[in-house]
C-alpha positions in Angstrom: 1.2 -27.6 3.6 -0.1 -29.2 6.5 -1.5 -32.6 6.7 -3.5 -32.2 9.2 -7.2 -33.3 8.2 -9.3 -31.4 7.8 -12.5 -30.6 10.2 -16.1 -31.5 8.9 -17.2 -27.8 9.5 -15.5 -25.7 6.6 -13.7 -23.0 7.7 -13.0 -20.0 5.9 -10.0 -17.2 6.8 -10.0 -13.8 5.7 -6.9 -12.7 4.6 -5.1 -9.6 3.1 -2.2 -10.6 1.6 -0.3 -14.1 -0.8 1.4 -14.9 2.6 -1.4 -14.3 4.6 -3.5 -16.8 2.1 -0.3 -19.5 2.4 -0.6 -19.2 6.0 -4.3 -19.8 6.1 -4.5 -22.7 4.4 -0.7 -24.3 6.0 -3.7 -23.8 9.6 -6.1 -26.2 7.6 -8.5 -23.5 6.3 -10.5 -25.0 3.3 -12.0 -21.4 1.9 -10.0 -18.0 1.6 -11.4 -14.9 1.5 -9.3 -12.2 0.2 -9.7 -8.3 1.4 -7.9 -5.2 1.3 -7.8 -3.4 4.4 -9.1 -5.6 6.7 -8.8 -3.2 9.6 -11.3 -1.0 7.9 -13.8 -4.6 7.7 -12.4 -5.3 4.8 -12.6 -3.8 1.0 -12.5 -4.7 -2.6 -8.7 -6.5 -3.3 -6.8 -5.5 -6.2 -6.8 -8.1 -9.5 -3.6 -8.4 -9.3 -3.8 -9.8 -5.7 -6.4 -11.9 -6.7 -4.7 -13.2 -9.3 -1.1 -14.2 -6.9 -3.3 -15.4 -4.4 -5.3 -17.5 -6.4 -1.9 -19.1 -8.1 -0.1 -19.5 -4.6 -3.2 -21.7 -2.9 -5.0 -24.6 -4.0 -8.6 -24.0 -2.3 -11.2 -22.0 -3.1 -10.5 -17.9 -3.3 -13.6 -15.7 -2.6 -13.6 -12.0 -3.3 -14.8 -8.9 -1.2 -16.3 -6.3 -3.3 -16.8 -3.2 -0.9 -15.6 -0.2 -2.6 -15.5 1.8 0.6 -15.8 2.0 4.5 -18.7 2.8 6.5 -22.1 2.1 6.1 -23.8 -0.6 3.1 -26.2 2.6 1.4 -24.4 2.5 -2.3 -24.6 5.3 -5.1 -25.2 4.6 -9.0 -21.1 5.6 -9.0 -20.0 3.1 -6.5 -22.7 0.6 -7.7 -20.6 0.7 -11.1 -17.3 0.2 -9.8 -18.5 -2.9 -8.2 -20.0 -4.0 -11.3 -16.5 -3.4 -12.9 -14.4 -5.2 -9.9 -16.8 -8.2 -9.7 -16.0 -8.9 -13.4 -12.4 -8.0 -13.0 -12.0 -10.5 -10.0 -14.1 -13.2 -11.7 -11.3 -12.7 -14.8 -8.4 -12.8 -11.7 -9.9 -16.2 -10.8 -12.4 -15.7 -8.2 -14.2 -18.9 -7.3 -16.7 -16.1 -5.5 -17.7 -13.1 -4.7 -18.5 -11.3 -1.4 -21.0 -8.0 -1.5 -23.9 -6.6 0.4 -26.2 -4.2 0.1 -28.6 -1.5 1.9 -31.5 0.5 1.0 -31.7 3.6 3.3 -34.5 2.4 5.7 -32.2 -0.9 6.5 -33.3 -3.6 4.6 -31.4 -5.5 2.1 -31.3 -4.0 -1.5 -33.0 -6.3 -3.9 -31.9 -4.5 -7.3 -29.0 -4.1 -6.2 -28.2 -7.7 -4.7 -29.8 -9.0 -7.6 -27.2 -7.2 -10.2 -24.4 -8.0 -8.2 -25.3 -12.0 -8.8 -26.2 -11.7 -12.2 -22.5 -9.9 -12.7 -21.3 -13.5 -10.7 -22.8 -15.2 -13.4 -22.0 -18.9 -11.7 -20.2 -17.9 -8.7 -21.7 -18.4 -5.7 -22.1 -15.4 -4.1 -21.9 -14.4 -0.5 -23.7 -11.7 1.6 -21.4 -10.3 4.2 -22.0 -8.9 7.5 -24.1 -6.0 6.3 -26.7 -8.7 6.9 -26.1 -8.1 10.4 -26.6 -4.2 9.9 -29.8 -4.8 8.4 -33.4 -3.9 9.7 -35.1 -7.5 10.0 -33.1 -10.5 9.7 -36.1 -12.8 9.3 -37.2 -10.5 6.4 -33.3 -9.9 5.0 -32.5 -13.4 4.8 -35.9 -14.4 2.5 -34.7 -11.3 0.2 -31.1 -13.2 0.0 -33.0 -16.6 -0.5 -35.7 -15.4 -3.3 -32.1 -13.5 -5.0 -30.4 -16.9 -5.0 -27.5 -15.7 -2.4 -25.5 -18.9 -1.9 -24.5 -18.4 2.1 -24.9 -15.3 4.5 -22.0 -14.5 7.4 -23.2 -13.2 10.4 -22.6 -12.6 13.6 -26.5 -13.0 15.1 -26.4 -9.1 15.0 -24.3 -8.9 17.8 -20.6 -7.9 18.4 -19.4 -11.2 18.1 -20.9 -14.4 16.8 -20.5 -16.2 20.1 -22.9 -13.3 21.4 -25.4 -13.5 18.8 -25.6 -17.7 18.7 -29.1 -17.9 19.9 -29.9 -15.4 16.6 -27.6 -17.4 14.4 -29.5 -20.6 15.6 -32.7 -19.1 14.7 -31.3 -18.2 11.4 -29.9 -21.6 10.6 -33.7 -23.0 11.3 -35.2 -20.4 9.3 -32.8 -20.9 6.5 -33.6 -24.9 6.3 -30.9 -25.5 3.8 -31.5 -22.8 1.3 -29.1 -20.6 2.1 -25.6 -21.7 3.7 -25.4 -19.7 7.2 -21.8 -19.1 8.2 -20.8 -17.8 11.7 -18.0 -15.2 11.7 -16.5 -12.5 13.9 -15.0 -12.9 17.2 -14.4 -16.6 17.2 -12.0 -18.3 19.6 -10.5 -21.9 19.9 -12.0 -22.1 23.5 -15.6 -21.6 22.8 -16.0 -22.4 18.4 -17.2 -25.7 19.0 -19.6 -24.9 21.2 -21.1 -22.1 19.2 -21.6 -24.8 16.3 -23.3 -27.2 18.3 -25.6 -24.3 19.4 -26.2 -22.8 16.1 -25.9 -25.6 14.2 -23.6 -23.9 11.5 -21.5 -26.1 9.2 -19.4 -22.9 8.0 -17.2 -20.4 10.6 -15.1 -17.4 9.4 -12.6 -15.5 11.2 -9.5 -13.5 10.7 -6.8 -15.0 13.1 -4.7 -11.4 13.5 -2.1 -11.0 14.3 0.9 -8.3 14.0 4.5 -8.1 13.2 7.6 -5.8 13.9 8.5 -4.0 10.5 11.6 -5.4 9.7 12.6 -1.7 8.5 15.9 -0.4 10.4 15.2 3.1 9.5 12.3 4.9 10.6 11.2 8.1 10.0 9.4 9.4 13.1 6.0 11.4 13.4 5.3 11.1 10.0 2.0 8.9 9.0 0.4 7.7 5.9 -3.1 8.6 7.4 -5.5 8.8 10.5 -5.9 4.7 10.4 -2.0 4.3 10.7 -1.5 4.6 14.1 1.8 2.8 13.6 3.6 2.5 10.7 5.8 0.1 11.4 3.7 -2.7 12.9 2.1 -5.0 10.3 -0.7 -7.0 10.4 -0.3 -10.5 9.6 -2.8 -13.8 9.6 -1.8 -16.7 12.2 -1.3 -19.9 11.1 -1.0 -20.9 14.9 -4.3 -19.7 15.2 -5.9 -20.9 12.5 -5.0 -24.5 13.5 -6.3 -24.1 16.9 -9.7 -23.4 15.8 -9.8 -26.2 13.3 -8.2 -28.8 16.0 -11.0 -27.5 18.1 -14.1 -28.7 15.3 -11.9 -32.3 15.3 -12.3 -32.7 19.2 
């Protein structure tokens, strides 16, 4: 691992995979959050990733729990599969857990919420960007607060989080320390520190893609696994290059 210290503003790399994890933390990331399918926004992990993720790294593993692509509006069915996974994870070693939810008119589901962090027992749990999907921020984030929600990601509501800083700032004041506000989505060494210093953030999450040839010699032409694989044979991976870039960026 990397001894290079690490940045006063925590930063927090999703991450798909045990190397992908490793590769995170070598960058200086102090926080993982594990996904599957992080081209889809990332899903619910399996507990068996959990668990070989959680025994390969020595910082704190937190959990998605999204059963599904597409929009935040749950069923009773899904609802009880992530009732099942967050207990699951929590068993695999997950320090937390990651979940939101929607009511249909947009705003963020108390009964639900609230049975997701009751099911985390004492792990803190984190709302992810379907904060940003929501109706009214202002209103969302006192729901998250009065539920006991331990931090929010967000991009401001905006494509990327550089784009929504003025929202993210307003969320930050608004927050006045009950609620952790981390910025995420989009981020760049060239313009992260500034967004903190706008925003005021002391938490930032991104991915740091990046791909990888298949090291497969045979391939098996105009066949595909399904309409997301547009190509088989190039694999995502997370960059450890870019990873320390942004945290070397929060030292300057």
């Amino acid at each position: 691992m990397s001894d290079q210290a690490f940045a006063p503003v925590l930063v927090e790399v999703c991450v798909e995979s045990v190397a992908g994890a490793y590769a995170a933390v070598v960058g200086g990331a102090q926080r993982i959050e594990l996904c599957s399918s992080l081209a889809e926004g990332g899903l619910t992990p399996s507990a068996g990733l959990c668990e070989a993720v959680c025994a390969a790294i020595k910082v704190p593993v937190f959990v998605m729990v999204r059963p599904r692509a597409g929009d935040f509006l749950y069923d009773s069915t899904e609802v009880d599969v992530m009732a099942r996974d967050i207990e699951a994870l929590s068993d695999a070693g997950a320090a937390g857990i990651v979940v939101g939810a929607l009511s249909s008119d947009g705003k963020i589901d108390h009964r639900r919420m609230a049975e997701f962090v009751d099911l985390a027992d004492s792990r803190p749990v984190t709302c992810h960007r379907a904060f940003d999907m929501c109706r009214d921020a202002k209103e969302g984030l006192e729901v998250l607060c009065d539920l006991g929600v331990k931090r929010v990601l967000t991009s401001g509501q905006k494509a990327t989080a550089y784009d929504g800083r003025a929202q993210i700032r307003s969320t930050v004041q608004q927050a006045e320390g009950r609620i952790e506000v981390m910025a995420g989505c989009g981020l760049r060494p060239d313009h992260v520190e500034r967004l903190v210093e706008v925003t005021g953030v002391r938490e930032v999450h991104l991915s740091a893609a990046g791909t990888r040839n298949s090291r497969m010699s045979f391939r098996r032409n105009g066949v595909s696994m399904g309409p997301a694989s547009d190509d088989e044979y190039s694999l995502r991976t997370t960059e450890e290059s870019l990873v320390a870039r942004i945290v070397s960026a929060l030292l300057e």
